[in-house]
N, CA, C and O atoms as a GROMACS GRO file, in nm:
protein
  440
    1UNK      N    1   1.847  -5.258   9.373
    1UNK     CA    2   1.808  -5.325   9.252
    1UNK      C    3   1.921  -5.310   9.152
    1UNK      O    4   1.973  -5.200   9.134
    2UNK      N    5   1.955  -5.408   9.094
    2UNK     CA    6   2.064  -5.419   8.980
    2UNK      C    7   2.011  -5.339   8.856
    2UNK      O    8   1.956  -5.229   8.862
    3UNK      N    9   2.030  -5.397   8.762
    3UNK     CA   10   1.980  -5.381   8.666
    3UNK      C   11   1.805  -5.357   8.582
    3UNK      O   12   1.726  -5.451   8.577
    4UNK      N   13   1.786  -5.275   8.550
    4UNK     CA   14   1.631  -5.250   8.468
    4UNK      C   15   1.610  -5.411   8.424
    4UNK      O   16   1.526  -5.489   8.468
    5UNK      N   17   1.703  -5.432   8.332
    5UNK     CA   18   1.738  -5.571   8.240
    5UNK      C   19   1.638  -5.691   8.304
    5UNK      O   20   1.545  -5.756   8.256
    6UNK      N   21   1.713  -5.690   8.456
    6UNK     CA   22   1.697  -5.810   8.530
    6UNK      C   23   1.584  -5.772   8.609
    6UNK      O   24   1.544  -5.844   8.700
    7UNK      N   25   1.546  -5.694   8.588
    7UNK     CA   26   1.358  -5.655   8.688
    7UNK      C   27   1.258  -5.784   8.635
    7UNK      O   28   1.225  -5.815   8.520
    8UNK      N   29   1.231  -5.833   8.739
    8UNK     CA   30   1.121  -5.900   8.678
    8UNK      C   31   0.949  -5.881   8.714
    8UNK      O   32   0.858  -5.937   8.652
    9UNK      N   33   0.933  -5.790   8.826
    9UNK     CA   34   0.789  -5.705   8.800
    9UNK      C   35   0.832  -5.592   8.935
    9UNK      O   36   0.908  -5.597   9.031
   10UNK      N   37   0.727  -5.485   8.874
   10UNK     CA   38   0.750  -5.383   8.951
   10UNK      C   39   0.580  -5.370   8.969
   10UNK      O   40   0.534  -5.330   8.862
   11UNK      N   41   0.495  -5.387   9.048
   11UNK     CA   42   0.380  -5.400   9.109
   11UNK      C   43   0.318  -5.265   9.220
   11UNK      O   44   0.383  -5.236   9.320
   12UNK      N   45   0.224  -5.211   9.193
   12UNK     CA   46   0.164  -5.118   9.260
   12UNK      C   47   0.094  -5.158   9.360
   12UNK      O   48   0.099  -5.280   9.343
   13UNK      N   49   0.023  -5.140   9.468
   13UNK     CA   50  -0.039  -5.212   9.613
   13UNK      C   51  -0.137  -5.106   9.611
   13UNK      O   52  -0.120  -5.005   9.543
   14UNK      N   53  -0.246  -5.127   9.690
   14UNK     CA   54  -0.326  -5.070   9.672
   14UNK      C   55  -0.303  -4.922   9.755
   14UNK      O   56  -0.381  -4.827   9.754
   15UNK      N   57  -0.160  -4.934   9.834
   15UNK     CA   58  -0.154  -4.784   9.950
   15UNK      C   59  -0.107  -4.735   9.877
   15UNK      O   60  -0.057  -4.637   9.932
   16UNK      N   61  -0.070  -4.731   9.716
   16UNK     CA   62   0.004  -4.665   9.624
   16UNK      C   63   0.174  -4.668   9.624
   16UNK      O   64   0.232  -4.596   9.543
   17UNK      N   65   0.233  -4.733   9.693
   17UNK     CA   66   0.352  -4.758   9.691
   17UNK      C   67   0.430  -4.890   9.580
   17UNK      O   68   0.386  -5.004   9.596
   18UNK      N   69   0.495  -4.879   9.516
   18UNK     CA   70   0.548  -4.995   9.404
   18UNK      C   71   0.614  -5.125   9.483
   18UNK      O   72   0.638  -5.108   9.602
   19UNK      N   73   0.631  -5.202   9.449
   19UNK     CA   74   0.715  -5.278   9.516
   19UNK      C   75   0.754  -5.368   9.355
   19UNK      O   76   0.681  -5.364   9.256
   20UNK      N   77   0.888  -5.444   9.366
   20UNK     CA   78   0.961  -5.471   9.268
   20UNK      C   79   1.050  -5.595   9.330
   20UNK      O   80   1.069  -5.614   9.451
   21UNK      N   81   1.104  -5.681   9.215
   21UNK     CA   82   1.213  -5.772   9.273
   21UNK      C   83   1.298  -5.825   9.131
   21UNK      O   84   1.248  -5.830   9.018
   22UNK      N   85   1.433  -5.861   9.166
   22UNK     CA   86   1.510  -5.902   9.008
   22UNK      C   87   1.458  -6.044   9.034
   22UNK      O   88   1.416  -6.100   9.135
   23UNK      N   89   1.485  -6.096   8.861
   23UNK     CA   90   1.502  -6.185   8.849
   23UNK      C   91   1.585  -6.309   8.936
   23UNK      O   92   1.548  -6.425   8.952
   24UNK      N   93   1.691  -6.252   8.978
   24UNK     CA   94   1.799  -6.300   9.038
   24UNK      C   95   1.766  -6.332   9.217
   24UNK      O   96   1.789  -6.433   9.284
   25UNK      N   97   1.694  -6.179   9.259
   25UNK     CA   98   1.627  -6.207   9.371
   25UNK      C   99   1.520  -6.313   9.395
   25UNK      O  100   1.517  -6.380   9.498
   26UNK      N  101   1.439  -6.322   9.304
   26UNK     CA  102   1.316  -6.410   9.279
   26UNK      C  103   1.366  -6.573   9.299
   26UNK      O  104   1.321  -6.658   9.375
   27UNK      N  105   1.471  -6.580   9.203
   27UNK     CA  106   1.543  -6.710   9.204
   27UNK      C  107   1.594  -6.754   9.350
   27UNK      O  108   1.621  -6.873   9.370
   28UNK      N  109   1.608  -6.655   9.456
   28UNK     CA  110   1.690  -6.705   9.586
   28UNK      C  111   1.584  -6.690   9.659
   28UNK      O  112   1.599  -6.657   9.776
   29UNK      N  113   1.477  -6.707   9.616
   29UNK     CA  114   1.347  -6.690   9.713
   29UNK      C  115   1.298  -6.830   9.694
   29UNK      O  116   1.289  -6.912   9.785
   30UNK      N  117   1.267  -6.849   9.573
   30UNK     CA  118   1.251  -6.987   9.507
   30UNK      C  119   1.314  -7.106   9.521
   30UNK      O  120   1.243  -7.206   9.536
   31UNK      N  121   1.443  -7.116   9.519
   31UNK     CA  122   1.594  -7.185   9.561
   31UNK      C  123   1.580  -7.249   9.679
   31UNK      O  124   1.544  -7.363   9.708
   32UNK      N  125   1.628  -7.122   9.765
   32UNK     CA  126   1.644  -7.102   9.898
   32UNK      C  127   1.548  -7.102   9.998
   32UNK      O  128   1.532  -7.195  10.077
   33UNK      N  129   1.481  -6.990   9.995
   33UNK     CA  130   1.420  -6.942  10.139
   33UNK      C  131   1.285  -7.011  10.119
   33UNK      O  132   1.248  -7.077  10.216
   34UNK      N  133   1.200  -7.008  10.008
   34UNK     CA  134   1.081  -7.120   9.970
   34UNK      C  135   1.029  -7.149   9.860
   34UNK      O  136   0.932  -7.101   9.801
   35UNK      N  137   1.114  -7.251   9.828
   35UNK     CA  138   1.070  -7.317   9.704
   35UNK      C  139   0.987  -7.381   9.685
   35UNK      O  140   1.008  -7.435   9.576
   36UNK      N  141   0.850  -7.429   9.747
   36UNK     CA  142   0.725  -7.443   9.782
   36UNK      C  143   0.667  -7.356   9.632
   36UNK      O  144   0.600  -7.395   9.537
   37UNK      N  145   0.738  -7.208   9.673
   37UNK     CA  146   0.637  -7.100   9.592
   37UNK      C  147   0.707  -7.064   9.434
   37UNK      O  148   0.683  -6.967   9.362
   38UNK      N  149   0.810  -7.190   9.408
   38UNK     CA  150   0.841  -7.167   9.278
   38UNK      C  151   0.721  -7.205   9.166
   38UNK      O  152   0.655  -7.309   9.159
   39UNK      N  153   0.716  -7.097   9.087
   39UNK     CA  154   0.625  -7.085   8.943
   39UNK      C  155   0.483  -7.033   8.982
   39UNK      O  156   0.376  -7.049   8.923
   40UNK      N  157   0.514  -6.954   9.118
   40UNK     CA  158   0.386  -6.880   9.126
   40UNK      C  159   0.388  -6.756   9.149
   40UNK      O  160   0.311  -6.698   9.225
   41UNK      N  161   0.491  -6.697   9.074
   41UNK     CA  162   0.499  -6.555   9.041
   41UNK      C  163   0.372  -6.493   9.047
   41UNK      O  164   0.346  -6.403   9.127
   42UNK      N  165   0.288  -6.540   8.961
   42UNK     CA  166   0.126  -6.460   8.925
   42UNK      C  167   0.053  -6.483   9.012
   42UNK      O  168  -0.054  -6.434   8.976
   43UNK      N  169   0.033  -6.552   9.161
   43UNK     CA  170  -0.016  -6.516   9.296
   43UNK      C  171   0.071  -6.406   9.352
   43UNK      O  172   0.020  -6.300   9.388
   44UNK      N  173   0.198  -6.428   9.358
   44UNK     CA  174   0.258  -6.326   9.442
   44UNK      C  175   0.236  -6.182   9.371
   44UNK      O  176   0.221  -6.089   9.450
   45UNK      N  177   0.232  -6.151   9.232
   45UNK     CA  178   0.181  -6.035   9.170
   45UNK      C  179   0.057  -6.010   9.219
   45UNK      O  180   0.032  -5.901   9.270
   46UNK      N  181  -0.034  -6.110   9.209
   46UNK     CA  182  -0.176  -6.057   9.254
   46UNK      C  183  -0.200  -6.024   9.398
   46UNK      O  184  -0.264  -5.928   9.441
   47UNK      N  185  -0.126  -6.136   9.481
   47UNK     CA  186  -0.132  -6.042   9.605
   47UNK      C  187  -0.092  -5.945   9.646
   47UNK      O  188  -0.104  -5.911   9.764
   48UNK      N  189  -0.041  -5.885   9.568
   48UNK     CA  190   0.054  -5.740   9.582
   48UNK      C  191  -0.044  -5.645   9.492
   48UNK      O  192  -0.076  -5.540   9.549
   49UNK      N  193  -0.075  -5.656   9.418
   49UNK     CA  194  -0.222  -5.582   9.355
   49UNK      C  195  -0.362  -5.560   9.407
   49UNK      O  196  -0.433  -5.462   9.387
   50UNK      N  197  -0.386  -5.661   9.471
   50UNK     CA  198  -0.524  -5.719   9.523
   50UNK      C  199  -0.496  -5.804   9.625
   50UNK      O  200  -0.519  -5.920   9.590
   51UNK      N  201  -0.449  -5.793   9.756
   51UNK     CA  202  -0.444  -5.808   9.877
   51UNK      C  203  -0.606  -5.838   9.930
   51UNK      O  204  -0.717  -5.816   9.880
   52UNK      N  205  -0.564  -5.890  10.038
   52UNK     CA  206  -0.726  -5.935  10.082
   52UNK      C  207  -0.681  -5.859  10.238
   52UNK      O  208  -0.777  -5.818  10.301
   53UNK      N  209  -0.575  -5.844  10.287
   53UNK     CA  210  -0.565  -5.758  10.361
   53UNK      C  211  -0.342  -5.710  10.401
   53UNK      O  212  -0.247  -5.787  10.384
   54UNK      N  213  -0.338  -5.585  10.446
   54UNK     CA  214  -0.207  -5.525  10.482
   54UNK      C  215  -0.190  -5.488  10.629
   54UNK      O  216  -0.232  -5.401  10.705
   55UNK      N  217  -0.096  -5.610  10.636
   55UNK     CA  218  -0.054  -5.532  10.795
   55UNK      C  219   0.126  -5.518  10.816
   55UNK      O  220   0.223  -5.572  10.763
   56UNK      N  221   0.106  -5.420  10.915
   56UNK     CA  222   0.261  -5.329  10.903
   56UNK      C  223   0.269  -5.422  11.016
   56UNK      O  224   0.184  -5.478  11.085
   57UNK      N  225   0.439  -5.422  11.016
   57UNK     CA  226   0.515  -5.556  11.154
   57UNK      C  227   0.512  -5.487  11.234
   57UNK      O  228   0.494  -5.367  11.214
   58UNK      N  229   0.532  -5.548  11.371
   58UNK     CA  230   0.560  -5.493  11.492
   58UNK      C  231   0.693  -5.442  11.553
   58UNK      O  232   0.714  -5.362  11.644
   59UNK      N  233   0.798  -5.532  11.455
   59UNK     CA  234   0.915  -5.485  11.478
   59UNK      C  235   0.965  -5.380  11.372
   59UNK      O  236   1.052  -5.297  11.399
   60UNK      N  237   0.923  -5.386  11.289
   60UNK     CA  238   0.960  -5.287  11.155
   60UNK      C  239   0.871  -5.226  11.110
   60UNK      O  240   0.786  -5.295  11.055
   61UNK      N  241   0.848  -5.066  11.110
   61UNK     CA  242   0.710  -5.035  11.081
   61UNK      C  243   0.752  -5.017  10.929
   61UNK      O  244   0.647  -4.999  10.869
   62UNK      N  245   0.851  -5.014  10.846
   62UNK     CA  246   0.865  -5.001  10.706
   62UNK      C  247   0.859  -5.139  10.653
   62UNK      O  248   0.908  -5.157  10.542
   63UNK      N  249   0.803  -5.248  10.722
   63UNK     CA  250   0.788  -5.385  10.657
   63UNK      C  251   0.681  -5.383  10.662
   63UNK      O  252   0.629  -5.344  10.767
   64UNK      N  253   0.594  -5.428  10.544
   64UNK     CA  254   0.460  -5.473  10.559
   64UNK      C  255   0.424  -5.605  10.498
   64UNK      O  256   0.512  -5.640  10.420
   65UNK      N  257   0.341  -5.676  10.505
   65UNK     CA  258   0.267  -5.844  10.514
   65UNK      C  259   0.160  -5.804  10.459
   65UNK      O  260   0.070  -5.738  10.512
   66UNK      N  261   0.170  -5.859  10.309
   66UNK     CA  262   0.059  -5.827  10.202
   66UNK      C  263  -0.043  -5.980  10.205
   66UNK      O  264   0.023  -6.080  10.175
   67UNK      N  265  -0.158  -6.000  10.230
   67UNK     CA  266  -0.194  -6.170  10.218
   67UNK      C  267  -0.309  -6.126  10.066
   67UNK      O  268  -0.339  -6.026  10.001
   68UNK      N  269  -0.346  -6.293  10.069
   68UNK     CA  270  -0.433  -6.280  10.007
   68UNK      C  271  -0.461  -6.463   9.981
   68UNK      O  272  -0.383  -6.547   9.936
   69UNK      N  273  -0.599  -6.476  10.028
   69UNK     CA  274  -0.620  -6.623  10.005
   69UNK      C  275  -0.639  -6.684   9.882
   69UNK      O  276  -0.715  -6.656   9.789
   70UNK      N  277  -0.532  -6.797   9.904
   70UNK     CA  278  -0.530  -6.905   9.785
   70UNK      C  279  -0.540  -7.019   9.834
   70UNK      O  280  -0.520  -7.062   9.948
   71UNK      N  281  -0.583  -7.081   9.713
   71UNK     CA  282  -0.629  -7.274   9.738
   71UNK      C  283  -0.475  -7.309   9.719
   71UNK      O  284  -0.403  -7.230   9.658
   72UNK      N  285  -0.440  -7.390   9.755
   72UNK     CA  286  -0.314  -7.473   9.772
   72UNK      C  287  -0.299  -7.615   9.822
   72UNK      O  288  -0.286  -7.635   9.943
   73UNK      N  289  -0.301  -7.732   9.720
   73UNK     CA  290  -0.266  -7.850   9.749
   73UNK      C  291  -0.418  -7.916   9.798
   73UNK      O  292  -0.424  -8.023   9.858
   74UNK      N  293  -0.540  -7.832   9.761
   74UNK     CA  294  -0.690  -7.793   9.776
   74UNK      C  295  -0.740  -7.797   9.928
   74UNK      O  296  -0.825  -7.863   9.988
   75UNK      N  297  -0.649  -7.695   9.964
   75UNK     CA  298  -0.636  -7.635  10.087
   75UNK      C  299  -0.673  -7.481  10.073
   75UNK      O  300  -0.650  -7.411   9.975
   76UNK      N  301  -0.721  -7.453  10.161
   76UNK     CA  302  -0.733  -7.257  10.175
   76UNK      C  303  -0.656  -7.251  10.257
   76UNK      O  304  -0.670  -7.314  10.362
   77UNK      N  305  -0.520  -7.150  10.225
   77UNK     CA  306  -0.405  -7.084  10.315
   77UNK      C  307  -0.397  -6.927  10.246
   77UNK      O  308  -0.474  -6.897  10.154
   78UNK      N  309  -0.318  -6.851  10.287
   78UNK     CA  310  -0.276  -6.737  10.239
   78UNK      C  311  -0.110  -6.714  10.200
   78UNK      O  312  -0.013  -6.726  10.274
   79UNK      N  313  -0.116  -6.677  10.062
   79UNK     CA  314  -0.023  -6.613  10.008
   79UNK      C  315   0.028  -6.514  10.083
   79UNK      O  316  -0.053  -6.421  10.084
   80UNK      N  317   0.117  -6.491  10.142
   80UNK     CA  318   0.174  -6.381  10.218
   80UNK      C  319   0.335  -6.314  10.137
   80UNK      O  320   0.431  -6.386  10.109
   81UNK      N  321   0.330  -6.184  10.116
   81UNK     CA  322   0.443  -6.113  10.064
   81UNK      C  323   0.459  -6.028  10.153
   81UNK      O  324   0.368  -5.956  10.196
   82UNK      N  325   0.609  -6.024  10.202
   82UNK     CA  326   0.669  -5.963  10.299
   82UNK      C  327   0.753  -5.854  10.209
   82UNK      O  328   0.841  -5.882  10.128
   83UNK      N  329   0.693  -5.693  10.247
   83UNK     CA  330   0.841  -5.563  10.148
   83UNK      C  331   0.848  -5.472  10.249
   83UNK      O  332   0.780  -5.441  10.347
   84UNK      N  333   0.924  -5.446  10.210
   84UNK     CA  334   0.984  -5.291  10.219
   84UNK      C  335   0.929  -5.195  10.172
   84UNK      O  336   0.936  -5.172  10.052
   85UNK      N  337   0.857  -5.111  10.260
   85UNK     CA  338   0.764  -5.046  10.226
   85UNK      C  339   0.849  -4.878  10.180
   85UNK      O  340   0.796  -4.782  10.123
   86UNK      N  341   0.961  -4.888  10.219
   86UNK     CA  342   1.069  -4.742  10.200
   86UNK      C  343   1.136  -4.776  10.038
   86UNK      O  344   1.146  -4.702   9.941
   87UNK      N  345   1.168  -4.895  10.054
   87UNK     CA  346   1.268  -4.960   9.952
   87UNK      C  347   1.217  -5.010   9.875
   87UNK      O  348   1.280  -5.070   9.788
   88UNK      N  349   1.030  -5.003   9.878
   88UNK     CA  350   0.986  -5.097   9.738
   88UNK      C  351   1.067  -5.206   9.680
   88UNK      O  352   1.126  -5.215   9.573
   89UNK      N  353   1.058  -5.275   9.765
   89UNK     CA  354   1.142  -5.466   9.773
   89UNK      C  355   1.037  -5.583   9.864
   89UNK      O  356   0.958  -5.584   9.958
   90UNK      N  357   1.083  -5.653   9.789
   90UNK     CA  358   1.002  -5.798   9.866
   90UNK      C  359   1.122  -5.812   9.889
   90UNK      O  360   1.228  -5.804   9.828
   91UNK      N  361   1.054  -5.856  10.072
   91UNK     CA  362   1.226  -5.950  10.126
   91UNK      C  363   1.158  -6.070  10.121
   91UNK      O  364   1.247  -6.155  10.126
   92UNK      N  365   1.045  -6.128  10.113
   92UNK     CA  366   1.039  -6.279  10.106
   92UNK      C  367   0.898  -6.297  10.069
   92UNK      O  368   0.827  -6.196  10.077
   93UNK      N  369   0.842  -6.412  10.029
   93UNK     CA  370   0.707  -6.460  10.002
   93UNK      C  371   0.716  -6.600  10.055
   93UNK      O  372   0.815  -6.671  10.064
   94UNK      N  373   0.550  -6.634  10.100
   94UNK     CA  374   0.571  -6.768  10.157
   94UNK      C  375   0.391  -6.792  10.134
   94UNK      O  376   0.312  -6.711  10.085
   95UNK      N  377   0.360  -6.952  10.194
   95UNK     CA  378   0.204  -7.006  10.200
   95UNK      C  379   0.192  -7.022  10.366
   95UNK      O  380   0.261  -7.094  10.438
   96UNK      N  381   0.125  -6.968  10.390
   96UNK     CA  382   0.055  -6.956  10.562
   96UNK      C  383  -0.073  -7.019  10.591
   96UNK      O  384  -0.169  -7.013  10.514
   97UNK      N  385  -0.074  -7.082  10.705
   97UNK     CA  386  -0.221  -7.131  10.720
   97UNK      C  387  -0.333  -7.022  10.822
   97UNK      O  388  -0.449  -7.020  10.862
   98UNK      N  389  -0.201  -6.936  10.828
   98UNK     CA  390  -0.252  -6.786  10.941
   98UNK      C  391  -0.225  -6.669  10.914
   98UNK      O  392  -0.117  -6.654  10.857
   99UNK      N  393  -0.281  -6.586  10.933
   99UNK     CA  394  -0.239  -6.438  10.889
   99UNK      C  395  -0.176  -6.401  11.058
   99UNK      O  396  -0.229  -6.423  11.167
  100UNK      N  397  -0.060  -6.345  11.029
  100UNK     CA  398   0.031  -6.361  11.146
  100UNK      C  399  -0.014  -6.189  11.217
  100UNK      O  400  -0.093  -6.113  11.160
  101UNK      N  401   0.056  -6.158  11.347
  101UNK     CA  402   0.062  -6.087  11.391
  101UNK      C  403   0.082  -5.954  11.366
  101UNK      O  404   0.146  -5.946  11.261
  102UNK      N  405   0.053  -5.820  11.423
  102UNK     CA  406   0.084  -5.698  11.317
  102UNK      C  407  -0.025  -5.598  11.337
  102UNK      O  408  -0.129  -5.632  11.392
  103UNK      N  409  -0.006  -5.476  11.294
  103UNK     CA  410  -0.129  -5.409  11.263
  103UNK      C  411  -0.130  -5.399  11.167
  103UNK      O  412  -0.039  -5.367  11.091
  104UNK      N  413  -0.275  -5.437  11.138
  104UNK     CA  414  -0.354  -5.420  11.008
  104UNK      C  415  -0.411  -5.254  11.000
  104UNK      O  416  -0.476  -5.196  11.086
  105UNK      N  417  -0.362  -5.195  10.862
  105UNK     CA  418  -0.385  -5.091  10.864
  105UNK      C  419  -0.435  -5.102  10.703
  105UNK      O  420  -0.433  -4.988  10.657
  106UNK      N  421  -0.474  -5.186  10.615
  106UNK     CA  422  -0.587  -5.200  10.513
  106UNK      C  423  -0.654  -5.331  10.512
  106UNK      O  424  -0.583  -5.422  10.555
  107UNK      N  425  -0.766  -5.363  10.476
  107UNK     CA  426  -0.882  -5.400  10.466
  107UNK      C  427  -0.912  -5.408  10.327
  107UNK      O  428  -0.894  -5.306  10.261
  108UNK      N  429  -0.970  -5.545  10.248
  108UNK     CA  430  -1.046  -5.490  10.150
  108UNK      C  431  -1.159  -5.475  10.162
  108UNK      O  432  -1.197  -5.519  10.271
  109UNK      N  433  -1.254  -5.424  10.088
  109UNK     CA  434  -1.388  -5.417  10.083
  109UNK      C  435  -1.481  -5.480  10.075
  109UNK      O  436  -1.457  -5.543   9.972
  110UNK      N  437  -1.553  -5.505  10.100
  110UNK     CA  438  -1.621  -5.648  10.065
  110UNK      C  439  -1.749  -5.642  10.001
  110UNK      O  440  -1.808  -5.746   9.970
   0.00000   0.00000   0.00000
């Protein structure tokens, strides 16, 4: 992480771990990798707060896949945030029509 300056949220999950991203990062997520999910910062915060469920990857057990269902385009898909669960970092966010592969190791409550 660069700069404090350029933080643009630092977010708690419900396993108690922070996760965070700059401004600058946010922008090459948006840009680049999916700009679909530009100006929806405040889903990707909430799914990182209030997850509807967490599963750790199969190839990386320090990556985890935060979802959480949203209407989209008045569609039901899931918000999915991909971090670093060591490094408290999002490496990417995206809209899914599936909650992908993985172990799920939280649940919310229902």
């Amino acid at each position: 992480m660069k700069e404090d300056k350029e933080l643009l949220f630092n977010v708690a999950t419900p396993l108690g771990f922070k996760v965070s991203t700059t401004k600058s990062y946010w922008e090459y997520i948006t840009t680049i990798k999916h700009p679909h999910i530009k100006g929806m910062e405040s889903d990707v915060i909430l799914t990182l707060k209030n997850p509807d469920c967490i599963r750790r990857s199969k190839v990386d057990e320090n990556v985890y896949l935060l979802y959480r269902e949203i209407e989209y385009h008045n569609k039901n898909y899931h918000m999915c945030v991909v971090t670093n669960r060591n490094k408290g970092i999002i490496i990417t966010a995206y809209i899914t029509d599936r909650i992908k592969e993985g172990v799920q190791i939280w649940k919310k409550s229902k």
